[in-house]
Backbone and ligand atoms as CSV (ligand in chain L), in Angstrom:
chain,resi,resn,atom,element,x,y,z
A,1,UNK,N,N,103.961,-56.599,12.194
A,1,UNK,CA,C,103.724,-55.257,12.742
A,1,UNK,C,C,102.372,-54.725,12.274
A,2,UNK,N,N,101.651,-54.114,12.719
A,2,UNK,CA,C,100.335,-53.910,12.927
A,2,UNK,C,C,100.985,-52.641,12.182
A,3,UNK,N,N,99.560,-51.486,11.266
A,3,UNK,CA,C,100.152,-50.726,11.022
A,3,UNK,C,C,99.749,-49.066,12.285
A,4,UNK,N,N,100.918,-48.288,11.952
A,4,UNK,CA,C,100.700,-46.664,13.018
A,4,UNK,C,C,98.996,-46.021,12.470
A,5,UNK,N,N,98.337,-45.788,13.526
A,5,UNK,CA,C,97.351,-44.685,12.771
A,5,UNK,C,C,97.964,-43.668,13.284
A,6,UNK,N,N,97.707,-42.358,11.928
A,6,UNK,CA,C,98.214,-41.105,11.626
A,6,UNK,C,C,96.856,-40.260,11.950
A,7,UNK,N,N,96.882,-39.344,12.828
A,7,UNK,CA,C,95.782,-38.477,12.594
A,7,UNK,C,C,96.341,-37.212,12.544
A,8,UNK,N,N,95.814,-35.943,11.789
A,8,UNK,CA,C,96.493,-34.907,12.174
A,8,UNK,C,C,95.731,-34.260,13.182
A,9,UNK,N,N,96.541,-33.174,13.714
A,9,UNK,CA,C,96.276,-32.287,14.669
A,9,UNK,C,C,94.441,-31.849,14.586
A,10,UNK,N,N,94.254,-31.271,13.510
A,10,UNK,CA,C,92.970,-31.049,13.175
A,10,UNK,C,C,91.881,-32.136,13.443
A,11,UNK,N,N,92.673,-33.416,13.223
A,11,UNK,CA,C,91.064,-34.620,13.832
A,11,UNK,C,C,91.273,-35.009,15.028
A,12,UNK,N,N,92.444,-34.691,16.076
A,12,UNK,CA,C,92.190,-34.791,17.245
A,12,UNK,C,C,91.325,-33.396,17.678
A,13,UNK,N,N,91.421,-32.406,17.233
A,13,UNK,CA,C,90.758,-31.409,18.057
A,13,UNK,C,C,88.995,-31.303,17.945
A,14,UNK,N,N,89.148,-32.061,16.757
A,14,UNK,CA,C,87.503,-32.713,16.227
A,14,UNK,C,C,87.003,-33.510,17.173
A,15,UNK,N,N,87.670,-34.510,17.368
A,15,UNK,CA,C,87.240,-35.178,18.093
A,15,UNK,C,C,86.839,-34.881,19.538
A,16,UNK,N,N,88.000,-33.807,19.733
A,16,UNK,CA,C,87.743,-33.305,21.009
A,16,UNK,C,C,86.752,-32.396,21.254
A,17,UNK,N,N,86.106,-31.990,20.472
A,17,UNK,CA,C,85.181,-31.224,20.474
A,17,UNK,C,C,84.057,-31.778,20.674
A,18,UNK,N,N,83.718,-33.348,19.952
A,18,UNK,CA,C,82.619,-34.019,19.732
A,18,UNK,C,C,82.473,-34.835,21.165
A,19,UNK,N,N,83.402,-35.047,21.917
A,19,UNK,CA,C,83.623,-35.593,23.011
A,19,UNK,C,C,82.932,-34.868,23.903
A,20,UNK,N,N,83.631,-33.586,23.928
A,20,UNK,CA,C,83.222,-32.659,25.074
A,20,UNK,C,C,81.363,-31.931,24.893
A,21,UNK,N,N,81.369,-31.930,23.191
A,21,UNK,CA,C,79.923,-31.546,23.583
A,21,UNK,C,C,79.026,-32.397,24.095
A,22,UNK,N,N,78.848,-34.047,24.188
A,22,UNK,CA,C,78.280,-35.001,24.756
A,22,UNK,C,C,78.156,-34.947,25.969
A,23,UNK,N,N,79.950,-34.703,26.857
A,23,UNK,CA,C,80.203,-34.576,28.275
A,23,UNK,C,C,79.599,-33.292,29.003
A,24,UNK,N,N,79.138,-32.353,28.185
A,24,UNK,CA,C,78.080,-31.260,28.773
A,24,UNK,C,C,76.715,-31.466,29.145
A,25,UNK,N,N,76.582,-32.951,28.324
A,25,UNK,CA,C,75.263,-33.098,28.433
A,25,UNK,C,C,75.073,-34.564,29.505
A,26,UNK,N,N,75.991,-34.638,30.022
A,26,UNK,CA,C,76.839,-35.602,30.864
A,26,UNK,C,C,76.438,-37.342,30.171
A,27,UNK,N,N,76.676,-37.185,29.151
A,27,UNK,CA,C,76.829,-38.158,27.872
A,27,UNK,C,C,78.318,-38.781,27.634
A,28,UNK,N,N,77.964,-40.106,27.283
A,28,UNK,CA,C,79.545,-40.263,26.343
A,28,UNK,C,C,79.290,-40.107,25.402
A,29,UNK,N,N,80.152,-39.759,24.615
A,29,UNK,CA,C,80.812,-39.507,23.200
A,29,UNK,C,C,81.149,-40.828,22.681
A,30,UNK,N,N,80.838,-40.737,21.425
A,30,UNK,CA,C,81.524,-41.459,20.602
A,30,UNK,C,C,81.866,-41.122,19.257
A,31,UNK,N,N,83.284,-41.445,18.497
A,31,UNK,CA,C,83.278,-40.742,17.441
A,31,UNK,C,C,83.945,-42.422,16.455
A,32,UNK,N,N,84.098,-42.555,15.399
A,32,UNK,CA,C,85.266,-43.422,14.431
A,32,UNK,C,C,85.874,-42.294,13.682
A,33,UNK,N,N,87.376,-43.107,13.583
A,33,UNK,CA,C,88.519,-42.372,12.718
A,33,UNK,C,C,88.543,-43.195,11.734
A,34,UNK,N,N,87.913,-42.054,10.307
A,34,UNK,CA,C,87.723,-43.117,9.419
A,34,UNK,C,C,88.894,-42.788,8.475
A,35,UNK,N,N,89.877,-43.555,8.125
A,35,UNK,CA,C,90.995,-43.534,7.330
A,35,UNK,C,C,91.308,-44.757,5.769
A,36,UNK,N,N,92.452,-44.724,5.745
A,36,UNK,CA,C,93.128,-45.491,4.270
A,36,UNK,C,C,94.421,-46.119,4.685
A,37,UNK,N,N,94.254,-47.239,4.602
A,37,UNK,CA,C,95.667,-48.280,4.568
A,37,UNK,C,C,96.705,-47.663,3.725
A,38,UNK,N,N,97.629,-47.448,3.731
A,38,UNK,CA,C,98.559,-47.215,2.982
A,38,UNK,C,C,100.372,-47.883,3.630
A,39,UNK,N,N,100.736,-48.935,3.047
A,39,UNK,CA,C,101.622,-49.959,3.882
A,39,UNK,C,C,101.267,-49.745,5.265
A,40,UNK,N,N,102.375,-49.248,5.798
A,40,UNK,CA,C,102.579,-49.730,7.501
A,40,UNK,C,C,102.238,-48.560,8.643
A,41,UNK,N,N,100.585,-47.705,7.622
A,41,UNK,CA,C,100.512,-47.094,8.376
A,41,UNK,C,C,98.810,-46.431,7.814
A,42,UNK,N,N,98.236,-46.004,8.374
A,42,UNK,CA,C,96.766,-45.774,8.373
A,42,UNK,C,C,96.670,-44.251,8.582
A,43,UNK,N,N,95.851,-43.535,7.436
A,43,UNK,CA,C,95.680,-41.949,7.727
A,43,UNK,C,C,94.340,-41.670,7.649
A,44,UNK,N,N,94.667,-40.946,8.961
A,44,UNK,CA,C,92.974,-40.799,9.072
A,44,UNK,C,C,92.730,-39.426,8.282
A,45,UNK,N,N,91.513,-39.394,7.518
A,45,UNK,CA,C,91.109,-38.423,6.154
A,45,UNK,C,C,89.687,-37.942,7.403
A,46,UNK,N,N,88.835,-38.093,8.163
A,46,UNK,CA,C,87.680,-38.357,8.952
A,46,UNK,C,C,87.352,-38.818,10.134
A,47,UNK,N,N,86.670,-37.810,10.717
A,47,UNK,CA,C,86.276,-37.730,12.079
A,47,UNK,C,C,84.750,-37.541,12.298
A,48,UNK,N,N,83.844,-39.097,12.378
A,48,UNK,CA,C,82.707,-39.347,11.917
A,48,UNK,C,C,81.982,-39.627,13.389
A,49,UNK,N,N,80.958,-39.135,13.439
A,49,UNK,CA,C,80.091,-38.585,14.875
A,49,UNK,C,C,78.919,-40.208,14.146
A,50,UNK,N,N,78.686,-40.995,14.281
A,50,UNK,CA,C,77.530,-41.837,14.388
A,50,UNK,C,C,76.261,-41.492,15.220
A,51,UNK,N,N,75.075,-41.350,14.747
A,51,UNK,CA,C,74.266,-40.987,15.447
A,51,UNK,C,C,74.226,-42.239,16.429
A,52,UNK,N,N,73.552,-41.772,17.375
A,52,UNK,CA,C,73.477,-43.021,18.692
A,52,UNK,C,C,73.073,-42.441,19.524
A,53,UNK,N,N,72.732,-43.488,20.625
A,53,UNK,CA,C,71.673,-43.019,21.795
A,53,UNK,C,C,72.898,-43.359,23.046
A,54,UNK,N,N,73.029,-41.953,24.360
A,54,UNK,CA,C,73.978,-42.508,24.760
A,54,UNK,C,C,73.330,-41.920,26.578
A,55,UNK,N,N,73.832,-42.489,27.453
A,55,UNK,CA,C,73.478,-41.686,28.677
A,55,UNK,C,C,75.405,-41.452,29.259
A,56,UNK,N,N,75.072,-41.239,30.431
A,56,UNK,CA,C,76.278,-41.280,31.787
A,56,UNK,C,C,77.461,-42.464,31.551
A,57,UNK,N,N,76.827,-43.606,31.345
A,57,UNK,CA,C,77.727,-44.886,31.026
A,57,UNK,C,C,77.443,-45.830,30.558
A,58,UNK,N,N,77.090,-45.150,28.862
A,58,UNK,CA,C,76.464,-46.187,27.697
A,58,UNK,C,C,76.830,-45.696,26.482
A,59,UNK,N,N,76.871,-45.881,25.502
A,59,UNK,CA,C,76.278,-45.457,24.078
A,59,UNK,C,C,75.677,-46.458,23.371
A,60,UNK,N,N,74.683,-46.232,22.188
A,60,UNK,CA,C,74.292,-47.863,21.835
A,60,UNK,C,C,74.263,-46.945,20.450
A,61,UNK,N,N,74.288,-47.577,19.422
A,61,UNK,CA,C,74.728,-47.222,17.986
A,61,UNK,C,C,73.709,-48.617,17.325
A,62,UNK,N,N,72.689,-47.343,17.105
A,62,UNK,CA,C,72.101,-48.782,16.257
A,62,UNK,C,C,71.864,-49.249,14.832
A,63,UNK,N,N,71.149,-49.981,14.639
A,63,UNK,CA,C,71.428,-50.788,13.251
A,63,UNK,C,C,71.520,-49.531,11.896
A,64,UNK,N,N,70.514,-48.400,11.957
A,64,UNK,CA,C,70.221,-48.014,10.740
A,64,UNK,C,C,71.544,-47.095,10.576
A,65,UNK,N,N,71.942,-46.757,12.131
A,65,UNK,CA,C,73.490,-45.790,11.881
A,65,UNK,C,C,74.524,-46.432,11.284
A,66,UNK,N,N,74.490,-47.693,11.735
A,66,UNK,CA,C,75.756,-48.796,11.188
A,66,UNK,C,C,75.357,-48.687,10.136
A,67,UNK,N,N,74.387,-48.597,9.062
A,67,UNK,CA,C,74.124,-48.743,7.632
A,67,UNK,C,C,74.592,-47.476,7.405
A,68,UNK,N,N,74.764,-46.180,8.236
A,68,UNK,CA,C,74.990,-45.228,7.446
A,68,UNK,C,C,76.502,-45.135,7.210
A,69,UNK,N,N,77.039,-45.786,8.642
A,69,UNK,CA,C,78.264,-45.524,8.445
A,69,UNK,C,C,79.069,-45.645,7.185
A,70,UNK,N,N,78.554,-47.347,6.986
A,70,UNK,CA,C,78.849,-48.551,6.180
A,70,UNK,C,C,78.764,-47.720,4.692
A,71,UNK,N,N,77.691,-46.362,4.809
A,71,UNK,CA,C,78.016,-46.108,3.044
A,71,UNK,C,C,78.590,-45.317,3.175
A,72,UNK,N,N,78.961,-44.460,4.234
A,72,UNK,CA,C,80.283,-43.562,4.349
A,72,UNK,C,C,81.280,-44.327,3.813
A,73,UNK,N,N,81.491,-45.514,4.610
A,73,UNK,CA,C,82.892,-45.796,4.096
A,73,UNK,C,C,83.032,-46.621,2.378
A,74,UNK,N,N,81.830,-47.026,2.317
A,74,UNK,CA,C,81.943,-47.276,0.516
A,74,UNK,C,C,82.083,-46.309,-0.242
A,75,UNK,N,N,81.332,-45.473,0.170
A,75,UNK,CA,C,81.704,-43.956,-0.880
A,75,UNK,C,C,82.508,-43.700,-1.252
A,76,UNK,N,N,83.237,-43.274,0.113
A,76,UNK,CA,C,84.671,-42.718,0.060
A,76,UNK,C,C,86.194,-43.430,0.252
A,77,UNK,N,N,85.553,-45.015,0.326
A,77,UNK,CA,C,86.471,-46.328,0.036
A,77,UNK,C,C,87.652,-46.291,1.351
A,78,UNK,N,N,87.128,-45.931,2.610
A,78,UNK,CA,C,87.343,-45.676,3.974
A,78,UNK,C,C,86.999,-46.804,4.664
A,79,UNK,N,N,87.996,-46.933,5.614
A,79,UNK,CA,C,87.787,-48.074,6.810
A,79,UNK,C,C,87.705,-47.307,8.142
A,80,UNK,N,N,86.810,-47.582,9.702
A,80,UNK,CA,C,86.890,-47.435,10.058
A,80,UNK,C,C,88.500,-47.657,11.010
A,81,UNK,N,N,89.405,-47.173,11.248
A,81,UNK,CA,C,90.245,-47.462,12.260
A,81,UNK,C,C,90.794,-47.178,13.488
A,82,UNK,N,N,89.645,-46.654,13.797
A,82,UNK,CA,C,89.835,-46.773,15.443
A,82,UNK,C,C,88.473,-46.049,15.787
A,83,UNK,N,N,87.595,-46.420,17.556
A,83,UNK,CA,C,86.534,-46.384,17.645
A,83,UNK,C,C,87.206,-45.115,19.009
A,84,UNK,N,N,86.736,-44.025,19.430
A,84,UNK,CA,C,87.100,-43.388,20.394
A,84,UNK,C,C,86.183,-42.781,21.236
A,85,UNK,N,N,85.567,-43.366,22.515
A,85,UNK,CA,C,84.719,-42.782,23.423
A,85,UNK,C,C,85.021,-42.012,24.730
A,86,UNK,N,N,84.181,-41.593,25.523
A,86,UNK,CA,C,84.681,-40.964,26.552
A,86,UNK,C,C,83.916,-41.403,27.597
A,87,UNK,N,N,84.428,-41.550,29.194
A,87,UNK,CA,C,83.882,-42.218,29.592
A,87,UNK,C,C,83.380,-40.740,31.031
A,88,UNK,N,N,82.732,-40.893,31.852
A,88,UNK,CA,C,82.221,-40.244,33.134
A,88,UNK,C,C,83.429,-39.852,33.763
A,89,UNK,N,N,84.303,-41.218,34.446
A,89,UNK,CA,C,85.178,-40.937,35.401
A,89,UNK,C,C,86.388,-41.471,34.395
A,90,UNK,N,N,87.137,-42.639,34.787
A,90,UNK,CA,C,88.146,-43.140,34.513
A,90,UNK,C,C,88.345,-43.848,32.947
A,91,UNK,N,N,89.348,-44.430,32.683
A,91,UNK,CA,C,89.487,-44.752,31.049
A,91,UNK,C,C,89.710,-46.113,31.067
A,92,UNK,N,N,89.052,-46.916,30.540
A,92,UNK,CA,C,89.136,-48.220,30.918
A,92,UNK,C,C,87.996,-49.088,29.678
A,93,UNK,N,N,88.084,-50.705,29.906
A,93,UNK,CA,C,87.311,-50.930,28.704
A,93,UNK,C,C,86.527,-51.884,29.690
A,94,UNK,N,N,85.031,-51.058,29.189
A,94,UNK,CA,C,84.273,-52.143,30.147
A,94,UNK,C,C,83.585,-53.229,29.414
A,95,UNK,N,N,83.166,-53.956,30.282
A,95,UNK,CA,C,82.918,-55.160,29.907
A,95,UNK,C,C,81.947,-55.168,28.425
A,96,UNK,N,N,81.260,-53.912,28.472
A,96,UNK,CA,C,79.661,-53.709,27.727
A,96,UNK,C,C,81.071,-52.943,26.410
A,97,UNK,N,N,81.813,-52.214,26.262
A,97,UNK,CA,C,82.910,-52.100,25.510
A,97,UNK,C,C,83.676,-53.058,24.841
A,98,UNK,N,N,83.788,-53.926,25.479
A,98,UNK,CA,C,83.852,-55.477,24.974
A,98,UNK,C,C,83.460,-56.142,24.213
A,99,UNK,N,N,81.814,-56.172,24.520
A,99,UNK,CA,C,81.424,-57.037,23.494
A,99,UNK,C,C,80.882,-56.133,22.710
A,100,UNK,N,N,80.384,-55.049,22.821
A,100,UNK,CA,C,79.696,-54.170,21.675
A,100,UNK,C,C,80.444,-53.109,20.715
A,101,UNK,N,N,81.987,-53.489,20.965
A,101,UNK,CA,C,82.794,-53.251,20.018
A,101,UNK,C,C,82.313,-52.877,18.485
A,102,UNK,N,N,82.256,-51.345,18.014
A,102,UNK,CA,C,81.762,-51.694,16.479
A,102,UNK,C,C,82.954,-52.047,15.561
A,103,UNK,N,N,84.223,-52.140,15.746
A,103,UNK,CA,C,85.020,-53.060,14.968
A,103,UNK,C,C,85.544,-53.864,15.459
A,104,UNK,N,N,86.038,-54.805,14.765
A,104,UNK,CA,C,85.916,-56.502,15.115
A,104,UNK,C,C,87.371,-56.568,14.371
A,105,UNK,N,N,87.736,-55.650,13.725
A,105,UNK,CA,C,88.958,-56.753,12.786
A,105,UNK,C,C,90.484,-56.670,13.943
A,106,UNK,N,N,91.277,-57.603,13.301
A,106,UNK,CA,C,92.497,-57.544,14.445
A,106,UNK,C,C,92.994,-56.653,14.320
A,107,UNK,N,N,94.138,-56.062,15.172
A,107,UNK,CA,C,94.884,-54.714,15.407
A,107,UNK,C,C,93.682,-53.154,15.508
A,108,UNK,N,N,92.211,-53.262,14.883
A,108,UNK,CA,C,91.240,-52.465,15.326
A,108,UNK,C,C,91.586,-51.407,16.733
A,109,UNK,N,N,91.872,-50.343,17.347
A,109,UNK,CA,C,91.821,-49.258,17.923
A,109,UNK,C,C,91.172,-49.226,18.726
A,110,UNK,N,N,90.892,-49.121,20.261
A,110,UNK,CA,C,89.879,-48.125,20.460
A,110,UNK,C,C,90.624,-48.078,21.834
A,111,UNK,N,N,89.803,-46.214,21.933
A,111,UNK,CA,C,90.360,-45.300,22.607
A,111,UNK,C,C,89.501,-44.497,23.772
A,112,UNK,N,N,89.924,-44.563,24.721
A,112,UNK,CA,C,88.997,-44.247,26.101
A,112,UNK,C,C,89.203,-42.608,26.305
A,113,UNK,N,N,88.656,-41.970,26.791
A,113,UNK,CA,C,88.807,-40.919,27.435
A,113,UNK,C,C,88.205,-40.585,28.403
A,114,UNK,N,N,88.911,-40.155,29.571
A,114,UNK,CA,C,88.716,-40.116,30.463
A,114,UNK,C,C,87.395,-38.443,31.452
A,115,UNK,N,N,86.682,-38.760,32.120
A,115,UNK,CA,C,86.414,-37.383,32.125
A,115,UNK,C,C,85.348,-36.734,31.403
A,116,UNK,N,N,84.774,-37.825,30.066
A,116,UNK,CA,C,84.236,-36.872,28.950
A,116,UNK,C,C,84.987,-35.763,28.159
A,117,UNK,N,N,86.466,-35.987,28.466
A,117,UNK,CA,C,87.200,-35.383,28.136
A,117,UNK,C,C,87.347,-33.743,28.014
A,118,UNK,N,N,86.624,-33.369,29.318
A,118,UNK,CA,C,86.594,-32.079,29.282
A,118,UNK,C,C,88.002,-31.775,30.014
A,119,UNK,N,N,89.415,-32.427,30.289
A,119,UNK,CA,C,90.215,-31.722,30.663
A,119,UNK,C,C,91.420,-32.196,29.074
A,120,UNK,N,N,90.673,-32.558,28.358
A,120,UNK,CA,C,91.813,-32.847,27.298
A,120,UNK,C,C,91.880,-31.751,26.527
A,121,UNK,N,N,93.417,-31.551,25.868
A,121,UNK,CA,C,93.476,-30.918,24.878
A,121,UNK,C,C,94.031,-31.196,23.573
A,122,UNK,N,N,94.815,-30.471,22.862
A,122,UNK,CA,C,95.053,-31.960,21.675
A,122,UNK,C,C,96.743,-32.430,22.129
A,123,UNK,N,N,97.581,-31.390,23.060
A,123,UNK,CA,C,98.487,-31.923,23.136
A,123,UNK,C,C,98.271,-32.831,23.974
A,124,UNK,N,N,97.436,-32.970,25.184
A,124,UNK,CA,C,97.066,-33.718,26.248
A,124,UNK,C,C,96.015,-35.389,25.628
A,125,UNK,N,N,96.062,-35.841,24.414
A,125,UNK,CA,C,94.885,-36.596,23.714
A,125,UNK,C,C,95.370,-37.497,24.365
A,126,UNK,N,N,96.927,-37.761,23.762
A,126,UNK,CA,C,97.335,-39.418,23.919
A,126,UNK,C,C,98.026,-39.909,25.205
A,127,UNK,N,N,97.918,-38.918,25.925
A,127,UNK,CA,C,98.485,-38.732,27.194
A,127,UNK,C,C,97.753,-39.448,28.207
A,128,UNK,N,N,96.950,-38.940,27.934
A,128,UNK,CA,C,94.947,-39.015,28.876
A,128,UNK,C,C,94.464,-40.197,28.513
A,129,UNK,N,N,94.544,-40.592,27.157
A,129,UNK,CA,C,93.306,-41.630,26.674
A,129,UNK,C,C,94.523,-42.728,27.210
A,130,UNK,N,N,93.072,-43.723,27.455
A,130,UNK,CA,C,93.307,-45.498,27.302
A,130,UNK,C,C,93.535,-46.062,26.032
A,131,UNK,N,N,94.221,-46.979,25.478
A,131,UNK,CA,C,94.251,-46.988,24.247
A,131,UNK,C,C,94.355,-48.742,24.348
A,132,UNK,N,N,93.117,-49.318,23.340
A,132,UNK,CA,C,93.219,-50.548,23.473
A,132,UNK,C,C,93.655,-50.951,22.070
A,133,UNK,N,N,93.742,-52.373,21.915
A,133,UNK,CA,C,93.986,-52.949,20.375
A,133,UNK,C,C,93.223,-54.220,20.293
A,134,UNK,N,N,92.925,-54.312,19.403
A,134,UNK,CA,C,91.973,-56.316,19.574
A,134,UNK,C,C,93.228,-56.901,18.967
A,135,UNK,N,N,93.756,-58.319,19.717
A,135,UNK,CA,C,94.081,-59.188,19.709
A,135,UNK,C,C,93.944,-60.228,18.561
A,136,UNK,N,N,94.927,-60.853,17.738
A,136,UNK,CA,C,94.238,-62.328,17.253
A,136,UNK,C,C,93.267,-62.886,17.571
A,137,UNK,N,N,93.381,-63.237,19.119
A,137,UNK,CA,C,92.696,-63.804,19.906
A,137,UNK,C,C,91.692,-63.346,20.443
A,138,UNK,N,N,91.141,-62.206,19.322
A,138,UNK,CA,C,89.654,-61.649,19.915
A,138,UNK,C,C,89.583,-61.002,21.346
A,139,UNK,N,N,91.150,-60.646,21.963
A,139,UNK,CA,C,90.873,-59.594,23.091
A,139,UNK,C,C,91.344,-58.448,23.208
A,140,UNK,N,N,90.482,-57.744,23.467
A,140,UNK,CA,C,90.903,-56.132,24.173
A,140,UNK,C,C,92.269,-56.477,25.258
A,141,UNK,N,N,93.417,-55.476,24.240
A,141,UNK,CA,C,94.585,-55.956,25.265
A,141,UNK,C,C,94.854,-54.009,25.105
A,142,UNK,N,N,95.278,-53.870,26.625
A,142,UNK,CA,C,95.619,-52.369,27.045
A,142,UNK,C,C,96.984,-52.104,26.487
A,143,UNK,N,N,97.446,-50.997,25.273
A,143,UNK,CA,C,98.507,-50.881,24.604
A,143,UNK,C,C,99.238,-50.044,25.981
A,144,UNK,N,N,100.234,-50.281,26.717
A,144,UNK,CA,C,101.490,-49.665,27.057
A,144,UNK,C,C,101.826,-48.145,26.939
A,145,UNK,N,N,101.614,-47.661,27.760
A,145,UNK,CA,C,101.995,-46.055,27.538
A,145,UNK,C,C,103.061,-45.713,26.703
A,146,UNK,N,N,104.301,-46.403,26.775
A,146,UNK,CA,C,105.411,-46.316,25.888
A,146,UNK,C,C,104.761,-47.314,24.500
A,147,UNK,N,N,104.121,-47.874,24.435
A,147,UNK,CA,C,103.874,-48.811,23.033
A,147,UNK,C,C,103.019,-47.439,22.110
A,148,UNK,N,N,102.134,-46.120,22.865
A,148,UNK,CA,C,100.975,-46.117,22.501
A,148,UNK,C,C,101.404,-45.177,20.722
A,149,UNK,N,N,102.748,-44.434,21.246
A,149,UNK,CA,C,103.308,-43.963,19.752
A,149,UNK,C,C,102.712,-44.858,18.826
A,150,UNK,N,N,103.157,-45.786,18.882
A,150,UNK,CA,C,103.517,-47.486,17.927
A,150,UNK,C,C,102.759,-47.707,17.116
A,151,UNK,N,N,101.165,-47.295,18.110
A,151,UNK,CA,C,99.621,-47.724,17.835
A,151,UNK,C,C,98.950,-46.584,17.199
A,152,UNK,N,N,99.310,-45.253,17.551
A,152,UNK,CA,C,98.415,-44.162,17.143
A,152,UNK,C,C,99.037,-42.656,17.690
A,153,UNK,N,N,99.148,-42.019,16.733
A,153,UNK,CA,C,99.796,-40.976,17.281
A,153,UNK,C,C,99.521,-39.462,16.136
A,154,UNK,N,N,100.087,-38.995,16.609
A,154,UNK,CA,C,99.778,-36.935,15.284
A,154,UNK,C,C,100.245,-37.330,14.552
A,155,UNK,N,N,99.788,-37.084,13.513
A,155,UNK,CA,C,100.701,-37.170,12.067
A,155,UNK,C,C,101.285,-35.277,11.728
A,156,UNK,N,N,101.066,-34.271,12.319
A,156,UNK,CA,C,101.456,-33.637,12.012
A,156,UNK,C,C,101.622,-32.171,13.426
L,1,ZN,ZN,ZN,83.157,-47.365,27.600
């Protein structure tokens, strides 16, 4: 069993915020939920904006941000666990999502939103978003609307 990420109410509405100010600028968003293993379940403590360059249907996150991230999470002894963007129209993982994945490890997160997420709210997050998982086998597999509890859900 892969473990639940926990976020509370407060880092979805973060997020939603960071989403939507991008989608004003008819940008995607991108944010990581940076959390702590704890057995069979992951709490997210952080809701981390990476600087990056993004248009209509891109973001690119480059090298010196990944270094910053990288001492975020030594600092504060944090893993990224789950990557969450927003997309123009529909929620889906595109191909360029695929391979430019910034986490790589198995059971890894990531989460689409649809819209730029200007019609989400926080009860509406997990409703709306696409929600993927990486595979053993190194693939983006689409988690199940009924699975998506399983994978990521409010902790409070
Ligand atoms: Zn995308």
């Amino acid at each position: 069993m892969s473990p639940t990420i926990l976020i509370p109410r407060l880092g979805i509405s973060q997020t939603i915020k960071v989403l939507q100010r991008s989608g004003q600028r008819r940008h995607e968003g991108i944010v990581f939920w940076l959390g702590r293993r704890a057995a069979d379940r992951i709490e997210i403590v952080e809701v981390y904006e990476p600087a990056h360059e993004a248009k209509a249907d891109f973001f690119h996150i480059p090298p010196h941000s990944m270094q910053d991230v990288q001492a975020e999470l030594r600092s504060k002894r944090l893993m990224i666990a789950a990557q969450v963007h927003s997309h123009p129209m529909e929620a889906f993982h595109s191909q360029a999502d695929d391979t430019w994945a910034v986490i790589r490890h198995v059971d890894a997160v990531s989460i689409v939103l649809p819209y730029f997420a200007s019609r989400t709210s926080v009860n509406t997050f997990f409703s709306e978003s696409a929600v993927f998982q990486l595979s053993s086998a190194n693939c983006w597999l689409q988690v199940p609307d009924h699975g998506k509890d399983l994978v990521c859900r409010m902790s409070q």
